[in-house]
C-alpha positions in Angstrom: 0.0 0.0 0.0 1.6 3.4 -0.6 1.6 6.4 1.1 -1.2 8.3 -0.3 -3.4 5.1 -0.1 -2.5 4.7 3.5 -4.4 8.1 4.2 -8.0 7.3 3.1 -10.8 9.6 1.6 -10.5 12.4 3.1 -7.2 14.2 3.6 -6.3 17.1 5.7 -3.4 19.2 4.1 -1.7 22.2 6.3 1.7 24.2 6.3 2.7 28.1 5.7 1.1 30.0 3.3 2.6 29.6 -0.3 4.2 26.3 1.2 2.6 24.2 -2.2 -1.2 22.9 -0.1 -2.8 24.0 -3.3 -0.9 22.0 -5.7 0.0 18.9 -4.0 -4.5 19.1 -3.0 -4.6 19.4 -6.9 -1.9 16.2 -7.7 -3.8 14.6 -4.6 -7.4 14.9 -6.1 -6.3 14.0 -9.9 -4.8 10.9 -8.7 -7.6 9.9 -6.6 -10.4 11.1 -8.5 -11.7 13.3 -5.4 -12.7 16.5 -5.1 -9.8 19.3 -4.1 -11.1 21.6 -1.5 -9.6 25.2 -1.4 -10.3 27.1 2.3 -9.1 30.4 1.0 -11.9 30.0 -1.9 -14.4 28.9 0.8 -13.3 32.1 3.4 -12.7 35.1 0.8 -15.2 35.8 -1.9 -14.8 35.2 -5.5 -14.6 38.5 -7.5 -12.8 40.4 -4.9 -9.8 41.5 -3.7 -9.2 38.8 -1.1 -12.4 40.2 0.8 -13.7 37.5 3.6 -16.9 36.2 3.6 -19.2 36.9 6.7 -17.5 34.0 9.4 -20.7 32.5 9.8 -21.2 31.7 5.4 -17.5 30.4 5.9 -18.2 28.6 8.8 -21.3 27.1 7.1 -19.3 26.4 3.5 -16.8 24.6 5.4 -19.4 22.1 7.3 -20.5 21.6 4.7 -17.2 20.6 2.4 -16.2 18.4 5.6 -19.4 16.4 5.2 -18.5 15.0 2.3 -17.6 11.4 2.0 -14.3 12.4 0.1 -12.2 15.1 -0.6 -8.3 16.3 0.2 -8.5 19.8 1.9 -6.3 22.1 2.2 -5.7 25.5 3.8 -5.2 26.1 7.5 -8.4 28.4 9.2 -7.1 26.5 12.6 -10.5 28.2 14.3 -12.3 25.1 12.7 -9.5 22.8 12.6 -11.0 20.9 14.8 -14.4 19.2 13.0 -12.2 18.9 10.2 -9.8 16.5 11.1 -12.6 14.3 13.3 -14.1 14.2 9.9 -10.4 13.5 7.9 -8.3 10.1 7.7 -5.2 11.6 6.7 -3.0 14.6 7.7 -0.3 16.2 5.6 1.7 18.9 7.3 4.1 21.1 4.8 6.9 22.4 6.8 8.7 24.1 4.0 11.1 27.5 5.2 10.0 31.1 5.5 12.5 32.1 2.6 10.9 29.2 0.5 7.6 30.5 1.6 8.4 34.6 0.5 9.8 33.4 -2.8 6.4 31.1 -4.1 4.6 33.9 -2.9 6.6 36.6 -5.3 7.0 34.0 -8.0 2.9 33.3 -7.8 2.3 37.0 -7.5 4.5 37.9 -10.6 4.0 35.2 -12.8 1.6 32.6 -12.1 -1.9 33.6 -14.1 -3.9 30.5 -13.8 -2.4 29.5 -10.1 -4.2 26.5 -8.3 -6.0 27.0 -5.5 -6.4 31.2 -7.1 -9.5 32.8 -5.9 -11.9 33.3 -9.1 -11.8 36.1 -10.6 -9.1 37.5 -9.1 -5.5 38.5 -9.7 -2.8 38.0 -7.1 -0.4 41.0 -6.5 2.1 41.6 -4.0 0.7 42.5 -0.9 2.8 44.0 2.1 0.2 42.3 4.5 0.8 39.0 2.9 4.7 39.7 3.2 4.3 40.4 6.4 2.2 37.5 7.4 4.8 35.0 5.3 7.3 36.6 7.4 6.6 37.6 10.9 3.0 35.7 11.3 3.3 31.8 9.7 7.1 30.8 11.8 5.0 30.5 15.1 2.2 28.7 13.0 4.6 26.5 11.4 5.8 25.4 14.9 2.1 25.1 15.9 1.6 22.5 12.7 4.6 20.5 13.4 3.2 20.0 17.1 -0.2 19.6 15.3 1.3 16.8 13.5 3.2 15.7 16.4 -0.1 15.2 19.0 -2.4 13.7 16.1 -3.1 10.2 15.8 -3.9 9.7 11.8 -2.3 8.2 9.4 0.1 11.1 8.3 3.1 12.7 6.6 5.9 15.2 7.1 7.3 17.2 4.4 9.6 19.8 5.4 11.9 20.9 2.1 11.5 20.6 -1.6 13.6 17.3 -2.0 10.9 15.7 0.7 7.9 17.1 -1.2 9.5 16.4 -4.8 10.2 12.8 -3.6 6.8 12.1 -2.3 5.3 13.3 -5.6 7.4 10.9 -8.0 6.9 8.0 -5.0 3.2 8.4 -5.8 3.1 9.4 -9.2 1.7 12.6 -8.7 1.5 14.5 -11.2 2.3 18.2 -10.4 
């Protein structure tokens, strides 16, 4: 049995922002033929500048992408962390660096038109609150994800650089 197969229908996937959740939920779904669920589609609004929804629509949207009987999720809104992963069978934590985590971002910002995971109908820019969060916000988050990992019981994986991530992609054929 590999990897992948080992954590069931419905897979939680967290890390940084701009740590690759969006793209390896992408691989994820195309390989299993299940559905790829985006939080930061569910929480902002489409057609906007990265506006939020009202908490209790995004509290709502996510209930109900958790019921469903299959799906790899990804995104990190730890508030309702909680429901999700008594719901998922299989935890992914991305651990990648802050430097690795600045440079997607700028690279996704700049260059990436048709990103996965994108909000519709909206184009990324470079944001100084989003440099700021990549920077000073997600290191304590990332710690809080490892111990999240750490404390959980799931079947689960770590991936904390590129050669981990890039290895666990050819090891389950994803393609990415």
């Amino acid at each position: 049995m590999s990897i992948l197969d080992s954590l069931g229908p419905r897979i939680c996937i967290l890390g940084p922002s701009n740590s690759g959740k969006s793209t390896l939920a992408e691989a994820i779904a195309r390989k299993r033929g299940i559905p790829a669920i985006h939080l930061d589609q569910l929480f902002h609004q489409p057609f906007t500048d990265w506006r939020p929804r009202p908490e209790a629509e995004f509290l709502h949207l996510h209930e109900e992408a958790i019921a469903q009987e299959k799906w790899v999720m990804e995104g990190n809104y730890t508030r309702c962390l909680a429901p999700r992963l008594e719901r998922a069978t299989g935890f992914i934590v991305l651990d990648v660096s802050t430097a690795l985590s600045l440079f997607r971002y700028v690279r996704r910002a700049w260059f990436e038109r048709d990103r996965r995971g994108a909000l519709e109908g909206s184009l990324d820019s470079v944001k100084w609150q989003m440099i700021h969060h990549i920077a000073v916000v997600s290191p304590p988050n990332r710690r809080r994800y490892v111990e999240i990992f750490e404390r959980i019981s799931l079947p689960k994986v770590r991936l904390a650089t590129t050669g981990e991530l890039n290895r666990f992609y050819r090891a389950e054929r994803l393609d990415g």
